[in-house]
N, C-alpha and C positions, 0 to 999 in steps of 0.2 A: 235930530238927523239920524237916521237907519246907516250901520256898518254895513260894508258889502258883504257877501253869502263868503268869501273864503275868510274873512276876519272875524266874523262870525262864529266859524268851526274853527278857526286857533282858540279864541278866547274861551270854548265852554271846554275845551280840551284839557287846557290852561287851567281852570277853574276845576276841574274834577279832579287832576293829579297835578305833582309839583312841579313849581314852575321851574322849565328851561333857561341856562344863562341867553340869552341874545345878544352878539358882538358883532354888530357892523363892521365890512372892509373897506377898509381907508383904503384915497387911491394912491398914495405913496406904496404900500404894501402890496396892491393889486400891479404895479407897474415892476416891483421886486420882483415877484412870482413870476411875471411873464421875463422877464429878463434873466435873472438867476434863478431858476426854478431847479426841478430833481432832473428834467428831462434835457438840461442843456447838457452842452459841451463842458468835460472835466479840465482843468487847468494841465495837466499833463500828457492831454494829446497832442503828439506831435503835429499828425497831421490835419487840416479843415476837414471836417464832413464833407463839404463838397467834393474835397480832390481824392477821397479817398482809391487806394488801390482798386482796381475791379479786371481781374485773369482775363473774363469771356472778352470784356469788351478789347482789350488792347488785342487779344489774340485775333477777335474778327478785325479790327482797325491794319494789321499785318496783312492778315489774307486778302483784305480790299484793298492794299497798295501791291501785293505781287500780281493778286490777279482781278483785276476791276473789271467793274458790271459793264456789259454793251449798252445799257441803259444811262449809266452815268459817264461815259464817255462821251466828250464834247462833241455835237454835231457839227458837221461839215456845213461851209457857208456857202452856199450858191454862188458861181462863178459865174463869168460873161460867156457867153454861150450856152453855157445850162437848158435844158427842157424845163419846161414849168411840168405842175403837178397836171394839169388839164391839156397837156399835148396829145396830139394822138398818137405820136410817137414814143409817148413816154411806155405802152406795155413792149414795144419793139426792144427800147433798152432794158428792160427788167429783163428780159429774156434772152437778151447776150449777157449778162451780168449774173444770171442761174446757169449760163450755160457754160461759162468760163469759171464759175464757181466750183460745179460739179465735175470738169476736166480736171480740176483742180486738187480736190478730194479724190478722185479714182487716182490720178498720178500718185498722192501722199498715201494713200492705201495700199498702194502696190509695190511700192519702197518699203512700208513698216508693218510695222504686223499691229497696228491699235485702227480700229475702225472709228468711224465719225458720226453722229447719229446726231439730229438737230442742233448743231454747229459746236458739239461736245467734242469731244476724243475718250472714249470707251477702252479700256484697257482688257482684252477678252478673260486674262488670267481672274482679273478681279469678278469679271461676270458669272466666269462657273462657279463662284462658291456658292450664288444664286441657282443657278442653273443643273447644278449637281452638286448637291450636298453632300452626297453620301458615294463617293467615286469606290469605296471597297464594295458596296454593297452593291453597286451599279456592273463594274465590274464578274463581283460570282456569279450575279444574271444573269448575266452574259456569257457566264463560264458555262453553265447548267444548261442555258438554250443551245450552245453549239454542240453541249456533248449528246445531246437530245434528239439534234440535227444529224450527228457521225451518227447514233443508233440504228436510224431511223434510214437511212443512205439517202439525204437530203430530200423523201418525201413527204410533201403536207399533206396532213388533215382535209377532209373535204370542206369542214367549215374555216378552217386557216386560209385555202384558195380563194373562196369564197369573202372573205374579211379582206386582203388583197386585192380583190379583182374589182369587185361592187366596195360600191358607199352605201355610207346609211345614215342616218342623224336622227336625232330622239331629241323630243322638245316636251317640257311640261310647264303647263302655264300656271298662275297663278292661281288661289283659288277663288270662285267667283261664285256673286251670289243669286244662286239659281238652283233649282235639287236635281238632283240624279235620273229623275225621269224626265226632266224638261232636256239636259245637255245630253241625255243618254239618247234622245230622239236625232238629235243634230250632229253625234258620232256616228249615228248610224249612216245617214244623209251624207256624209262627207267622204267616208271610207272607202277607199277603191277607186278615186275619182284623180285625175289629174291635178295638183296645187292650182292651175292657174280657173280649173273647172269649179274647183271647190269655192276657192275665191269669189267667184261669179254666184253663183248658190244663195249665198252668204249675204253675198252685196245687196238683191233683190230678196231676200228673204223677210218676211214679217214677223218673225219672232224676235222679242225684244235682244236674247241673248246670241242671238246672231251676228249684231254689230261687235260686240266684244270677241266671238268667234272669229271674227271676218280679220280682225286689230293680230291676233294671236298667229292666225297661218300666213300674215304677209312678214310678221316678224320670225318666225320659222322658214318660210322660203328665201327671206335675206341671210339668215345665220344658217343656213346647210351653202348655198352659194360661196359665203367669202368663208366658212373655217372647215367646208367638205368640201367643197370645188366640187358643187354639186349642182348639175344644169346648163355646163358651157362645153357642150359639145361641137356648136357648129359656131364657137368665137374662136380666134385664133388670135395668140400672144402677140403683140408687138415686142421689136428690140428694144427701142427707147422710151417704153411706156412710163409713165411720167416725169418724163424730162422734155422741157423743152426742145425744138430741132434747131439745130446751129445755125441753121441760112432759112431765110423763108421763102416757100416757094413763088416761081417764076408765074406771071399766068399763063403761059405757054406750057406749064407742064403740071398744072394744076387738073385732075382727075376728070374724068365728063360726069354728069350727076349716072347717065345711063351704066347700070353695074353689069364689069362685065362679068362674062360668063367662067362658071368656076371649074374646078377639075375636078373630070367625073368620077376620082376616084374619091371624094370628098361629098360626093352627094349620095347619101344610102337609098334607099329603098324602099318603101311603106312594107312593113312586113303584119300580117293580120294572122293575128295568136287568139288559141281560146282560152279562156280563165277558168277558174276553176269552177265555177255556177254554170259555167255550159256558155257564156256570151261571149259572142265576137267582139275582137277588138282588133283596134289599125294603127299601127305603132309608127311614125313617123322621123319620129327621132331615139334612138334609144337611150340620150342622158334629159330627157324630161322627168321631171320630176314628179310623183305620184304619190297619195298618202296609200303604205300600206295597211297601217292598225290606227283605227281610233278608238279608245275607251277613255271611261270618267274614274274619277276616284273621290270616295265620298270626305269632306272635309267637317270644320268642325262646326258646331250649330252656336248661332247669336242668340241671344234674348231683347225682343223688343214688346214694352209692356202697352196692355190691351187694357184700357180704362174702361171701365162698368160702371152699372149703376151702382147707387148706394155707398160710392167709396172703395170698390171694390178692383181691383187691378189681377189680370192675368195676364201672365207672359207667354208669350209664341216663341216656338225654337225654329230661328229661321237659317236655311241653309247653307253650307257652303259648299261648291264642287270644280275641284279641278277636270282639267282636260291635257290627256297626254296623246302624241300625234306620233308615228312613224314615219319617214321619208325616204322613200330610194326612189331608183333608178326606172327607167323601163328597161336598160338591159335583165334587170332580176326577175321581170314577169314572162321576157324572151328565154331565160334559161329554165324555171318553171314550168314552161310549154313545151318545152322541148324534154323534158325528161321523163312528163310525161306523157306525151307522144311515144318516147323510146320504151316507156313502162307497158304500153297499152299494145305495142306492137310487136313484144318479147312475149307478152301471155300469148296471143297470138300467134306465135311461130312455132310456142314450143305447146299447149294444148291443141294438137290440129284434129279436126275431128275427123274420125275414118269413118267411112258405112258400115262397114262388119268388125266393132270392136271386138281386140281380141280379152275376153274373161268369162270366166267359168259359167259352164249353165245349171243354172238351178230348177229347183220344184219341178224333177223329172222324175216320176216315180213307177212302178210299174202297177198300181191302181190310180183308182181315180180320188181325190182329194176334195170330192164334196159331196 
């Protein structure tokens, strides 16, 4: 009968050098080990492994009895009378229950000085350390701009008015993979055009990298809207804007769909400006938004490998290119127009040309010069 292959390689091991003691474990010994081994419990500790001391844990088990989760707090049991979850009345009560809530929170607000932010209480002292780290340094900034301001007898810079008056927002997209001549085509195409124009463009456009262009200005014309308040000229602020309304209305005094008509001092004017390439333009609102600058910027190149014959491999340096966008107003193309309108009509007033300018007459001589 044939040894199996690892009995085998002990035995000729065995046979080549001296042999090893071999001591089987008994299982009285094997049941020692696991029971009194090195790893157990020493006879002199007081206390169990299990119960052992632990700081974090009792100190959180504290803070969850003073102030316990909304979450682990028992829910309320449905009463006789109750709305069920599929009333139609049940958003009617959600919205007396936000709207007695938020009474609720403005009242406690206006007594203390800690504000409430999703059903927290905010302590404002604790927020500035975030907020203002550096209160000395904030401070001389401060000191140095207003001694700037007395120098100056409180007038600004024309780009200071300017930074003040206009918006502006700068956007850079990621970089994408397309070269400098293909996106540098689609900068050009977009430039000087309205966002909502561009967009359009973009949308019907055949070139591949145009959808990606198209993903980049609608996400630019969202982030200049809500962190530049850029584009809401003709929206007007509500008081209660998001908050529920306390009573719901009457249908007796619910709105006609027909809008009425607004005041005239609130409706502007189409005003038609020339740009600077000489083209008409008809400005209808002036906080539309418009891309002023588009260019690219060249990114870094990939390697992607080009298998040949014979075994042979070459890599391609394939591209990458960002795209960076401007954004203002049409107010900033109205004041552009206008200055220089004022530029072109100051040359004008002050070269005027006379018929008989007055300057020296020359090549008068008293022979003849040919």
């Amino acid at each position: 009968m044939s040894v199996a292959a690892p009995a085998r390689r002990i035995v000729c091991r065995n046979l080549l050098g001296p042999s090893l003691p071999f001591r089987p474990l008994n299982s009285h010994q094997q049941r020692r080990t696991a029971i009194f081994g090195s790893g157990g419990k020493k006879a002199d500790d007081p206390q169990p492994t299990g119960q052992r001391a632990n700081p974090v844990l009792e100190e959180f088990e504290r803070e969850s009895e003073t102030n316990p989760v909304e979450s682990q707090q028992p829910q309320q049991r449905p009463q006789a009378g109750d709305l069920s979850a599929s009333s139609i009345f049940e958003d009617d009560r959600r919205a007396q229950e936000l709207t007695e809530r938020y009474d609720a929170e403005d009242a406690k607000a206006a007594d203390g000085d800690t504000t409430q932010t999703g059903g927290r209480e905010r302590n404002p002292a604790n927020m500035q350390q975030v907020l203002d780290p550096d209160p000395r340094g904030r401070e001389r900034w401060d000191r140095r701009k207003v001694i700037q301001l007395v120098r100056k007898g409180g007038r600004l810079t024309k780009q200071q008015l300017v930074k003040r008056t206009e918006r502006e927002h700068v956007l850079r997209t990621h970089n994408l993979k397309t070269s400098v001549k293909k996106l540098g085509m689609v900068a050009r195409q977009i430039a000087g055009k309205t966002i909502d124009d561009a967009i359009t463009q973009m949308r019907f456009s055949k070139k591949k990298i145009a959808q990606d262009v198209l993903q980049q200005l609608q996400y630019a014309r969202d982030e200049a809207v809500v962190m530049r308040g850029m584009g809401l000229g003709t929206v007007k602020p509500e008081e209660n804007a998001g908050k529920p309304s306390k009573a719901l209305p009457s249908p007796s005094s619910v709105a006609p769909t027909t809008p009425a008509p607004s005041d005239p001092q609130d409706v502007t004017t189409p005003v038609q400006i020339q740009l600077k390439d000489g083209k008409r333009h008809k400005i209808s609102d002036p906080s539309t938004i418009y891309i002023d600058q588009a260019w690219v910027g060249r990114g870094p190149f990939g390697r992607l490998p080009d298998y040949r014959a014979r075994g042979q491999v070459n890599y391609m340096r394939t591209p990458w290119t960002s795209l960076s966008v401007v954004l203002k107003e049409e107010k900033t193309r109205i004041r552009l127009h206008e200055e220089r309108e004022e530029k072109r009509k100051k040359a004008v007033r002050e070269n005027v040309w006379t018929h008989l300018p007055d300057r020296p007459v020359q090549w008068q001589r008293q022979w003849y010069t040919f």
